[in-house]
N, C-alpha and C positions, 0 to 999 in steps of 0.2 A: 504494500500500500504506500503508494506518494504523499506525499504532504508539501504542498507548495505558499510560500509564503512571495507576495507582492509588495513592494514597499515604491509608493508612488507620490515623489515628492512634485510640491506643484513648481510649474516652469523647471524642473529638474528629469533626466533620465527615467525610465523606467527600469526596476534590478528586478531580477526575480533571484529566490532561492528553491532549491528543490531538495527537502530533505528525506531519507529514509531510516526508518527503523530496523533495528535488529546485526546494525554491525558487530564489528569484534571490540569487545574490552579493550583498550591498550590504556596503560599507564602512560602519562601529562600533566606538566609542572606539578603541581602538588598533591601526586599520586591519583589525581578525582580518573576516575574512571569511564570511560565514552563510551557512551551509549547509543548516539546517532552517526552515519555518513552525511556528511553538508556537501554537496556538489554545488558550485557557483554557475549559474548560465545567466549571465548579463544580453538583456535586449536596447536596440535604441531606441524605442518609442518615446517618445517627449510628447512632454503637452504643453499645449496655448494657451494661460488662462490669467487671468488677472490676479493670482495668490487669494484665491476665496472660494471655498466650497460648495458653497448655496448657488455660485453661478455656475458651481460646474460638476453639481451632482449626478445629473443625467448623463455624465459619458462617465463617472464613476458605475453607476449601476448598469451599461453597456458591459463595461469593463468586467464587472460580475460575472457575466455572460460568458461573456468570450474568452475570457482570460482560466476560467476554473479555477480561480486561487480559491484559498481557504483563511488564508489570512492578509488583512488590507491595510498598511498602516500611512494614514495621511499627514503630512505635518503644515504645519503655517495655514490653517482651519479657518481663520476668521474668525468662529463661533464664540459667541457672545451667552450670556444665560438668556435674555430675551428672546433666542432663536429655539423655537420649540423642535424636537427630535424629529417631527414626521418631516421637515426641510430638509435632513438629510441619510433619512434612512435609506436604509438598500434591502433589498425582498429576502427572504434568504438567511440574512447575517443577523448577529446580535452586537451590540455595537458598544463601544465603552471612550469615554473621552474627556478629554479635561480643557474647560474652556477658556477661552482669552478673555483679560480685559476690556480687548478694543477690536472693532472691525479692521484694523490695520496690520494685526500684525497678532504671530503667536497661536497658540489652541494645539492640540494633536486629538485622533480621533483613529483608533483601532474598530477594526470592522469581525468577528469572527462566526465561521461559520457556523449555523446553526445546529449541526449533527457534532460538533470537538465543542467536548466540557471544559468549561476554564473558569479561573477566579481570577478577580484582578488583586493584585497580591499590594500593589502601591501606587498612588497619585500624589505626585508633588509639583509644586512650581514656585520660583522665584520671581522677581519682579519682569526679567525677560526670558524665563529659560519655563521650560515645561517638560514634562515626564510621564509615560503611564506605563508599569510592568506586570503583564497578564502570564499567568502559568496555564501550559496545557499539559494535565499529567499524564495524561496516551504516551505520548514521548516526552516526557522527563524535559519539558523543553520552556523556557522563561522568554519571551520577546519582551523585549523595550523597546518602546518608542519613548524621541526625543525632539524638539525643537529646539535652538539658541536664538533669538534675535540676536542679528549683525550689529546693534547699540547697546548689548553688553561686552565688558570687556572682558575679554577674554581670562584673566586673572579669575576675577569674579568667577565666572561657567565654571571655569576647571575645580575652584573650591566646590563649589556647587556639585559638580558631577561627582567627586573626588569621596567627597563625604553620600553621597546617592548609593554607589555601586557599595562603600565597608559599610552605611548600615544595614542594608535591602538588598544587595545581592552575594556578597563575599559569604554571605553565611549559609548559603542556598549548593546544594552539593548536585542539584541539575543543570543539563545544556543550558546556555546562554546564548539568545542574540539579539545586540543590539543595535536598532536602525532609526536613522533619519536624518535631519540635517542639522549640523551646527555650526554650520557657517565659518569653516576652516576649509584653507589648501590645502589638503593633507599632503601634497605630490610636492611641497616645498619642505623637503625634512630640514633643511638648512637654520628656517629660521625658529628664532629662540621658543616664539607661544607653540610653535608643530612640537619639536622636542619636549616642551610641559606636558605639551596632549598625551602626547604618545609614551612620553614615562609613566604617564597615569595608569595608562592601560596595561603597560606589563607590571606596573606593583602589581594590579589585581589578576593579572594572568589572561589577559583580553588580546586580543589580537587584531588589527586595524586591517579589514580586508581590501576597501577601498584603496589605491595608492594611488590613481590618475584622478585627471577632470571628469567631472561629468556635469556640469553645465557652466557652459560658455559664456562669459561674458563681460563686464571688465577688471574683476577680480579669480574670473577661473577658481570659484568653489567647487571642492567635493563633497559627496555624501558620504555619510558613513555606515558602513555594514561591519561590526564588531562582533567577533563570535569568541565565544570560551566553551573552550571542554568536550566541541563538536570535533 
Protein backbone atom coordinates (compact mmCIF):
# COMPACT_ATOMS: atom_id res chain seq x y z
CA UNK A 1 0.00 0.00 0.00
CA UNK A 2 1.33 3.66 -1.09
CA UNK A 3 0.90 6.58 0.85
CA UNK A 4 1.55 9.77 -0.98
CA UNK A 5 1.92 12.89 0.63
CA UNK A 6 1.48 16.48 -1.50
CA UNK A 7 2.87 19.43 -0.16
CA UNK A 8 1.69 22.51 -2.21
CA UNK A 9 3.06 25.61 -1.52
CA UNK A 10 1.35 28.69 -3.07
CA UNK A 11 3.23 30.48 -6.08
CA UNK A 12 5.92 27.75 -5.14
CA UNK A 13 6.62 24.17 -6.81
CA UNK A 14 4.76 21.33 -6.45
CA UNK A 15 6.83 18.14 -4.39
CA UNK A 16 5.28 15.16 -3.87
CA UNK A 17 6.53 12.26 -1.54
CA UNK A 18 5.63 8.77 -1.83
CA UNK A 19 6.11 6.74 1.09
CA UNK A 20 5.82 2.91 1.92
CA UNK A 21 5.46 0.79 4.75
CA UNK A 22 7.05 -2.35 5.83
CA UNK A 23 11.00 -1.63 5.02
CA UNK A 24 13.85 -3.13 7.00
CA UNK A 25 14.92 -1.94 10.45
CA UNK A 26 18.23 -0.21 10.10
CA UNK A 27 19.91 1.52 12.98
CA UNK A 28 20.26 5.87 12.49
CA UNK A 29 21.82 8.55 14.54
CA UNK A 30 20.41 7.74 17.77
CA UNK A 31 19.87 4.05 17.24
CA UNK A 32 15.74 5.05 16.41
CA UNK A 33 14.91 2.59 14.28
CA UNK A 34 13.12 2.92 10.59
CA UNK A 35 10.36 1.86 9.84
CA UNK A 36 9.23 3.52 6.50
CA UNK A 37 11.11 3.74 2.78
CA UNK A 38 10.78 7.66 1.76
CA UNK A 39 11.21 7.73 -2.17
CA UNK A 40 11.45 11.47 -3.29
CA UNK A 41 9.65 12.18 -6.82
CA UNK A 42 9.71 15.88 -7.39
CA UNK A 43 7.17 17.35 -10.13
CA UNK A 44 7.15 20.95 -11.68
CA UNK A 45 3.80 21.86 -11.46
CA UNK A 46 3.60 25.53 -10.14
CA UNK A 47 0.64 27.51 -9.51
CA UNK A 48 -0.64 31.13 -10.25
CA UNK A 49 -2.39 32.58 -7.40
CA UNK A 50 -2.33 35.49 -5.42
CA UNK A 51 -0.97 33.78 -1.99
CA UNK A 52 -4.66 33.10 -0.69
CA UNK A 53 -6.67 30.17 -0.49
CA UNK A 54 -10.26 31.06 -0.66
CA UNK A 55 -9.23 32.25 -4.29
CA UNK A 56 -7.94 29.22 -5.20
CA UNK A 57 -9.71 26.47 -3.42
CA UNK A 58 -11.32 25.01 -6.51
CA UNK A 59 -8.02 23.98 -8.29
CA UNK A 60 -7.11 22.71 -4.62
CA UNK A 61 -10.16 20.38 -4.75
CA UNK A 62 -9.37 19.54 -8.70
CA UNK A 63 -6.20 18.80 -7.32
CA UNK A 64 -7.83 16.13 -4.85
CA UNK A 65 -8.94 14.41 -7.89
CA UNK A 66 -6.26 14.18 -9.83
CA UNK A 67 -3.50 14.06 -7.89
CA UNK A 68 -4.75 10.92 -5.36
CA UNK A 69 -2.75 12.24 -2.53
CA UNK A 70 -3.71 11.49 0.97
CA UNK A 71 -2.18 14.14 2.50
CA UNK A 72 -2.25 18.09 1.48
CA UNK A 73 -0.32 20.44 3.36
CA UNK A 74 -0.91 24.40 2.22
CA UNK A 75 1.14 27.06 3.72
CA UNK A 76 0.78 31.06 3.45
CA UNK A 77 -3.43 30.24 3.80
CA UNK A 78 -4.69 33.75 4.35
CA UNK A 79 -7.27 32.23 6.62
CA UNK A 80 -8.45 34.41 9.18
CA UNK A 81 -11.12 33.06 12.05
CA UNK A 82 -13.89 35.01 10.39
CA UNK A 83 -13.54 32.67 7.38
CA UNK A 84 -15.89 29.81 8.03
CA UNK A 85 -14.54 26.19 7.18
CA UNK A 86 -17.03 25.24 4.35
CA UNK A 87 -14.64 28.21 2.12
CA UNK A 88 -12.27 25.98 2.08
CA UNK A 89 -13.08 22.50 2.56
CA UNK A 90 -12.22 19.77 0.11
CA UNK A 91 -14.96 16.44 -0.33
CA UNK A 92 -13.20 13.67 0.98
CA UNK A 93 -10.55 15.06 3.45
CA UNK A 94 -10.72 16.12 7.15
CA UNK A 95 -8.92 19.14 7.54
CA UNK A 96 -6.87 20.61 10.48
CA UNK A 97 -5.27 24.38 10.57
CA UNK A 98 -4.09 27.05 12.36
CA UNK A 99 -5.10 30.52 11.23
CA UNK A 100 -3.53 33.95 10.58
CA UNK A 101 -3.96 37.04 11.96
CA UNK A 102 -4.26 38.87 8.74
CA UNK A 103 -5.42 38.25 5.15
CA UNK A 104 -1.86 39.17 4.11
CA UNK A 105 0.19 36.91 5.18
CA UNK A 106 0.60 33.40 7.32
CA UNK A 107 -2.04 30.42 8.31
CA UNK A 108 -1.18 26.67 7.32
CA UNK A 109 -3.81 24.25 6.79
CA UNK A 110 -3.22 20.21 6.40
CA UNK A 111 -5.87 18.44 4.60
CA UNK A 112 -6.03 14.42 5.57
CA UNK A 113 -7.70 11.80 4.02
CA UNK A 114 -10.79 10.65 5.28
CA UNK A 115 -10.02 6.65 5.48
CA UNK A 116 -5.97 7.52 7.66
CA UNK A 117 -6.69 8.02 11.54
CA UNK A 118 -4.74 10.90 12.92
CA UNK A 119 -4.43 13.30 15.93
CA UNK A 120 -3.16 16.42 15.71
CA UNK A 121 -0.45 16.14 18.32
CA UNK A 122 0.57 20.36 18.24
CA UNK A 123 -0.47 23.88 17.14
CA UNK A 124 1.78 26.78 17.60
CA UNK A 125 2.46 30.12 16.22
CA UNK A 126 4.42 33.15 16.85
CA UNK A 127 3.84 36.46 15.87
CA UNK A 128 5.19 35.52 12.05
CA UNK A 129 5.83 31.88 12.10
CA UNK A 130 3.07 29.14 12.35
CA UNK A 131 3.04 25.29 13.00
CA UNK A 132 0.68 22.28 12.91
CA UNK A 133 2.11 18.50 13.74
CA UNK A 134 -0.51 15.67 12.84
CA UNK A 135 0.49 11.82 13.78
CA UNK A 136 -0.67 9.09 11.50
CA UNK A 137 -0.15 5.96 13.43
CA UNK A 138 -0.79 3.39 10.28
CA UNK A 139 2.86 4.28 9.74
CA UNK A 140 4.42 5.46 12.63
CA UNK A 141 4.77 8.80 10.64
CA UNK A 142 4.46 12.78 12.31
CA UNK A 143 4.17 15.48 9.20
CA UNK A 144 4.63 19.09 10.17
CA UNK A 145 3.67 21.70 8.40
CA UNK A 146 5.34 25.19 8.67
CA UNK A 147 5.05 28.61 7.57
CA UNK A 148 7.96 31.62 8.34
CA UNK A 149 6.96 35.11 7.03
CA UNK A 150 9.82 36.75 5.12
CA UNK A 151 9.43 39.85 8.05
CA UNK A 152 10.61 37.63 10.75
CA UNK A 153 14.02 37.49 11.29
CA UNK A 154 15.53 34.94 10.84
CA UNK A 155 17.37 34.74 14.49
CA UNK A 156 13.97 34.81 15.92
CA UNK A 157 12.38 31.49 13.54
CA UNK A 158 15.24 29.45 14.33
CA UNK A 159 14.66 30.02 18.26
CA UNK A 160 11.38 29.49 17.55
CA UNK A 161 11.72 26.39 15.43
CA UNK A 162 14.79 25.26 17.62
CA UNK A 163 12.76 25.15 20.97
CA UNK A 164 9.36 23.47 18.60
CA UNK A 165 11.12 20.32 17.32
CA UNK A 166 13.05 19.47 21.65
CA UNK A 167 9.60 20.17 23.00
CA UNK A 168 7.17 18.32 20.51
CA UNK A 169 9.16 16.28 18.43
CA UNK A 170 12.70 15.02 19.92
CA UNK A 171 10.62 13.08 22.21
CA UNK A 172 8.53 11.32 19.70
CA UNK A 173 10.43 7.95 18.63
CA UNK A 174 8.23 7.88 15.07
CA UNK A 175 9.05 8.95 11.39
CA UNK A 176 9.38 12.49 10.94
CA UNK A 177 8.54 14.83 8.16
CA UNK A 178 8.64 18.18 7.98
CA UNK A 179 7.23 20.49 5.09
CA UNK A 180 6.64 23.99 3.95
CA UNK A 181 8.04 27.15 3.52
CA UNK A 182 10.34 29.25 5.59
CA UNK A 183 11.56 31.57 3.46
CA UNK A 184 15.28 30.48 3.33
CA UNK A 185 17.83 29.68 0.26
CA UNK A 186 18.77 26.71 1.41
CA UNK A 187 21.03 26.19 -1.80
CA UNK A 188 23.33 29.18 -0.38
CA UNK A 189 25.10 26.97 2.43
CA UNK A 190 27.74 29.71 2.53
CA UNK A 191 25.82 32.04 4.25
CA UNK A 192 25.80 32.42 8.03
CA UNK A 193 21.59 32.20 8.91
CA UNK A 194 21.78 28.61 6.15
CA UNK A 195 24.43 27.33 8.58
CA UNK A 196 22.01 28.31 11.83
CA UNK A 197 19.32 26.42 9.81
CA UNK A 198 20.96 23.74 9.01
CA UNK A 199 22.86 23.17 12.43
CA UNK A 200 19.57 23.15 13.92
CA UNK A 201 18.55 20.37 12.10
CA UNK A 202 21.22 18.00 12.72
CA UNK A 203 21.31 18.70 16.69
CA UNK A 204 17.94 17.05 16.38
CA UNK A 205 18.86 14.56 13.65
CA UNK A 206 16.68 16.06 10.71
CA UNK A 207 17.97 16.19 7.56
CA UNK A 208 17.34 19.09 4.84
CA UNK A 209 16.05 17.28 1.62
CA UNK A 210 15.43 20.21 -0.27
CA UNK A 211 19.04 21.79 -1.52
CA UNK A 212 18.02 23.77 -4.84
CA UNK A 213 15.57 26.54 -5.94
CA UNK A 214 12.32 25.84 -6.34
CA UNK A 215 10.68 29.19 -6.99
CA UNK A 216 12.13 31.70 -8.98
CA UNK A 217 12.32 34.97 -8.23
CA UNK A 218 14.22 37.66 -6.83
CA UNK A 219 15.55 36.03 -3.91
CA UNK A 220 15.50 32.31 -5.32
CA UNK A 221 13.75 30.75 -2.04
CA UNK A 222 13.46 27.16 -1.30
CA UNK A 223 11.11 24.84 0.22
CA UNK A 224 11.66 22.69 2.74
CA UNK A 225 11.02 18.88 2.88
CA UNK A 226 12.96 17.78 6.27
CA UNK A 227 12.75 14.05 7.12
CA UNK A 228 14.09 12.12 10.30
CA UNK A 229 14.37 8.51 10.88
CA UNK A 230 12.73 7.62 7.27
Amino acid sequence: MKFKIILILLLVALLAITVEGGGKRRRRYKGRPTRTLIRKKYTTTTTKNPYCLTKNIERFRELSIEKMFDVLCLTETHITEDIPDSKIKINGFNMVQINSHSRRTGGVVIYVKNNLKFIVTTKECSTKAWIITIKIDEYALNITGIYRSPSQKPSEFFQFLDSYIHKNLDCINDNQIIIGDMNLNVAKTQERKIKDYLNILRRHDLIQVITEYTRYDKKNNSSSIIVNNC
